[in-house]
C-alpha positions in Angstrom: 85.8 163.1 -63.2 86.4 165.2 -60.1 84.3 163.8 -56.8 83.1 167.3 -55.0 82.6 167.1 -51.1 79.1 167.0 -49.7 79.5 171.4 -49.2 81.6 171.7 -52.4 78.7 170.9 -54.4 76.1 173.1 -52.1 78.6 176.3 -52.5 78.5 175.4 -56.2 74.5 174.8 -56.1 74.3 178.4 -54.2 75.9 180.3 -56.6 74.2 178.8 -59.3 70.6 178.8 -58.1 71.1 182.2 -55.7 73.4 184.1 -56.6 74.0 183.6 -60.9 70.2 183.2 -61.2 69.3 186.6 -59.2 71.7 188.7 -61.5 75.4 188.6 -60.1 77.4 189.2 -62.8 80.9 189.6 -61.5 82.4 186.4 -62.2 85.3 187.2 -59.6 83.1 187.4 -57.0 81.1 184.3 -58.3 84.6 182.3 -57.9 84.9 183.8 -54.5 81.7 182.4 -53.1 82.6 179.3 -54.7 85.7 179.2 -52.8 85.0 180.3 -49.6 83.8 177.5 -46.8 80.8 179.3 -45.6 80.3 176.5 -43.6 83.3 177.1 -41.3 81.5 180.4 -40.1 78.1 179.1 -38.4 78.0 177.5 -35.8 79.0 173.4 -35.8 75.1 172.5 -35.2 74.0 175.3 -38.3 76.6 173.9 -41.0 74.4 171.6 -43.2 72.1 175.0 -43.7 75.4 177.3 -44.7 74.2 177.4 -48.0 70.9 178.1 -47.7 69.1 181.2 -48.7 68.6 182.9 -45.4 70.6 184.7 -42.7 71.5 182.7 -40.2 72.2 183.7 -35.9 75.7 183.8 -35.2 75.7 185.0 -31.4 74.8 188.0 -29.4 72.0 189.0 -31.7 74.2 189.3 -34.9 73.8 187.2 -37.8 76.1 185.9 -40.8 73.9 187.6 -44.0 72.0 185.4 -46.1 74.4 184.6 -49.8 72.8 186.9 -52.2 73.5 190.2 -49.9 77.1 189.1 -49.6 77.5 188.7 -52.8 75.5 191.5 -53.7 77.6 193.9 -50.9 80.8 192.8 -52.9 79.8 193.2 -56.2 78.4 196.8 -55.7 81.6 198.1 -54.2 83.6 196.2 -57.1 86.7 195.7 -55.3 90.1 195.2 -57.3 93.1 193.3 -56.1 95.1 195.6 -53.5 92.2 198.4 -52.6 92.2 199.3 -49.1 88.8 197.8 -47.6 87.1 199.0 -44.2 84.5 196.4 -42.7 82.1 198.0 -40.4 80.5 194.3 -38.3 82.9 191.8 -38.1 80.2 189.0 -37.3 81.4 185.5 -38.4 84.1 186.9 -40.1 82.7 185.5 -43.2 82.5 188.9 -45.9 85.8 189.4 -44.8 87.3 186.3 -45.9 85.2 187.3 -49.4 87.1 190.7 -49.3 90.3 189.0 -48.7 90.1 186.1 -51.4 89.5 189.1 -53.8 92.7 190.5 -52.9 91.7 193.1 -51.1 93.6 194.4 -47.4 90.8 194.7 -45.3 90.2 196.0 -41.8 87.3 194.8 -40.1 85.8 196.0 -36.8 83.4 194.0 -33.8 82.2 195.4 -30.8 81.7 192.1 -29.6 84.9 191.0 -28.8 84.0 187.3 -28.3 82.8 187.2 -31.4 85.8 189.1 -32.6 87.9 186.3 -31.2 86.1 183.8 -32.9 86.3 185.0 -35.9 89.7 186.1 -36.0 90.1 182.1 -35.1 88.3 181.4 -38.4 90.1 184.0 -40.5 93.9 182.5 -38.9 92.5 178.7 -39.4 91.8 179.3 -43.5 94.8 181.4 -44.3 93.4 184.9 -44.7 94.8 186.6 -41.5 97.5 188.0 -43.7 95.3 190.3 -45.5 92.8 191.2 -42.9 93.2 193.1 -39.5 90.8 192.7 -37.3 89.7 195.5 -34.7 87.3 195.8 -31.6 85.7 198.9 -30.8 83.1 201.6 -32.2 82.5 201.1 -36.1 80.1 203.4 -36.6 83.2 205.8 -36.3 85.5 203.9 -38.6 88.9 203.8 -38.5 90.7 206.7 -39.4 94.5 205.5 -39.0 94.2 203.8 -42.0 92.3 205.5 -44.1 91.3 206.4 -47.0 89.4 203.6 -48.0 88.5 202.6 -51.6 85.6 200.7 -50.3 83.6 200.5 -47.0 80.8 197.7 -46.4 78.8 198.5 -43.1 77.0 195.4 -42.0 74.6 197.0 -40.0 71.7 199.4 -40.7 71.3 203.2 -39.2 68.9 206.2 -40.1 72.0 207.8 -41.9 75.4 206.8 -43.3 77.8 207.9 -40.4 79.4 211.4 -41.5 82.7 209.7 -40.0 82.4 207.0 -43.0 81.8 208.9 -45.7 84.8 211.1 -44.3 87.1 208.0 -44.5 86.1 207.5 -48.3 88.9 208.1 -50.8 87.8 210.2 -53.8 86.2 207.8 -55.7 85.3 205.0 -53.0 82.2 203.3 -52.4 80.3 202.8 -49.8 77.4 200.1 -48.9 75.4 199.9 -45.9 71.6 199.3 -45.4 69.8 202.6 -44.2 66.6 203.0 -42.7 64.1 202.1 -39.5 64.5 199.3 -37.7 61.3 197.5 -39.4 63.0 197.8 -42.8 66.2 199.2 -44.5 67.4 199.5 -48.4 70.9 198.9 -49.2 72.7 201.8 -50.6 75.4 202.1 -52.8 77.0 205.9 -51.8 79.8 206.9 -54.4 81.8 209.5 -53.7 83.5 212.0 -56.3 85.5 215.2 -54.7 83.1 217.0 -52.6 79.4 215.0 -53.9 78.0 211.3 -52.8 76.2 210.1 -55.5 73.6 207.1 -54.0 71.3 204.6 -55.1 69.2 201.9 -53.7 70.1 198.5 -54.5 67.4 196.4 -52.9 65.0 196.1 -49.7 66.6 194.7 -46.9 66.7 193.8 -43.0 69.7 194.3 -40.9 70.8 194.5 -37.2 71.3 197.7 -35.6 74.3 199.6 -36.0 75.4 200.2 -32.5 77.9 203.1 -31.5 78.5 206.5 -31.3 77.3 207.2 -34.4 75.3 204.4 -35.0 71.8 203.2 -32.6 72.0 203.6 -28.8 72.2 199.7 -27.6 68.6 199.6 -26.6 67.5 199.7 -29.9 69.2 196.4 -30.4 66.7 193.2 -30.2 
């Protein structure tokens, strides 16, 4: 009979009770966030609540997103091994270790480059630095040098997809990102084919501000 660590069974128990439960379906990303230490991306005195249901405060008013929106995030951009991922928040680095487990490459970008540091920390430490490059500076205006993307996640809410983003989609790419006011977003899935974005709401939802140039001005963050 296998023994399971003390967070082995909890990452087992959350995918069970919050993620199967609530209607993720993909089974790849079900083995992911089975796999993944959350626990390793919060901070030391936060690590018995990793698995719980809830966001949790990472640092300079950023937070690592509660299980279910990761999951869900992943799932609606159905990343295949080798597709060409943009991050758009960096946080904890957590979603992209998901992205890279998958077998995605992924480029992720943080303003906040002690947070950046941290996480690239994190990312070196468990083995996916390989597969994911990770960037400081303005995502709200992506990262054109390597693009086109087949998926972008944006981990932060605006009023409006940045144009830059959708720009930086291949034919065919997806794009999630929560849009709305700051007292309540839904997350969208935009889909684009040739010229047209196709988009639909996914669920209610409540982000940080999306800071940049094509994001919030920084006073909106709080």
């Amino acid at each position: 009979m296998e023994i399971l660590t003390s967070y082995e069974a909890e990452r087992l128990e959350m995918v069970r009770t919050q993620l199967r439960a609530r209607g993720i379906r993909d089974e790849r990303v079900l083995g992911a966030m089975a796999s993944v230490p959350r626990h390793e991306f919060v901070r030391s005195e936060q690590a018995q609540a990793a698995y719980e249901d809830r966001a949790l405060p990472i640092g300079a008013w950023e937070t690592i997103s509660q299980p279910y929106i990761v999951a869900l995030m992943t799932e609606a951009v159905a990343v295949r091994p080798g597709d060409r991922v943009l991050e758009v928040g960096t946080g904890s680095g957590y979603q992209a270790a998901i992205l890279a487990h998958l077998g995605a490459r992924v480029w992720t970008m943080e303003r906040n480059p002690k947070l950046a540091a941290e996480a690239r920390r994190r990312l070196e430490d468990l083995g996916y630095a390989s597969s994911v490059e990770l960037l400081v500076g303005d995502g709200s205006a992506g990262y054109p040098a390597a693009a086109p993307y087949d998926a972008i996640l944006v981990t932060a809410a605006a009023l409006r997809v940045p144009p830059a983003l959708l720009d930086q989609l291949a034919d065919g790419g997806r794009l999630v990102m929560p849009v709305g006011a700051p007292s309540g977003q839904d997350l969208q899935l935009i889909v684009k084919t040739g010229d047209r974005t196709i988009t639909r709401n996914l669920v209610p939802c409540q982000f940080v501000p999306l800071l940049g140039e094509d994001g919030r001005p920084a006073a909106g963050r709080g």
